[in-house]
C-alpha positions in Angstrom: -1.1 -0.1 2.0 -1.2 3.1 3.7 1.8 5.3 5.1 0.9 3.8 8.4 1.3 0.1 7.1 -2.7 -0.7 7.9 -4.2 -2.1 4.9 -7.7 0.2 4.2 -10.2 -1.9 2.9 -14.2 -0.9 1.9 -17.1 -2.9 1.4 -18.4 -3.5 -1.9 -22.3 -2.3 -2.4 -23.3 -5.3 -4.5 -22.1 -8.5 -3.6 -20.8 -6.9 0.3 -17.6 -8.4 0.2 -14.8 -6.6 1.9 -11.8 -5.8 -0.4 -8.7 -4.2 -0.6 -9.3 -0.2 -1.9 -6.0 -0.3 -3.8 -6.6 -4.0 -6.0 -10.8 -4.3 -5.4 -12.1 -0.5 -6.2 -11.8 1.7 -9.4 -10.9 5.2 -8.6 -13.9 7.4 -8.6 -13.1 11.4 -8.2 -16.9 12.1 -6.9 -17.0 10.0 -4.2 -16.0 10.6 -0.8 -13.1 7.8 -0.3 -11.6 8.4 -3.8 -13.1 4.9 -4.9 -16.6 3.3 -6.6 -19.3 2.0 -4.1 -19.1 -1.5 -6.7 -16.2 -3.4 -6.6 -13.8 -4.3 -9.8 -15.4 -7.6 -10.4 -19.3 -6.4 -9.5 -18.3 -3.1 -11.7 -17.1 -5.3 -14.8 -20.2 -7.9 -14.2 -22.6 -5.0 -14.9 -21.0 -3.7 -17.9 -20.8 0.0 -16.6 
């Protein structure tokens, strides 16, 4: 939850489900938002 109290969420790039940045995304320094394009589950799936 952000400072605000709005929950951000992102769309994953594999399976296009929207999740929750902070429990559905890794971290990811080199992208823009701070977070993978693949979700926790789709990121695991693939091995990588």
């Amino acid at each position: 939850m952000s400072i605000d109290g709005e929950v951000k969420t992102k769309v994953c790039t594999k399976c296009e489900v929207e999740k929750e940045l902070i429990d559905g995304f890794f971290k990811d320094k080199y992208s823009k938002d701070g977070h993978s394009h693949r979700c926790k589950i789709c990121k695991s799936a693939a091995g990588n």
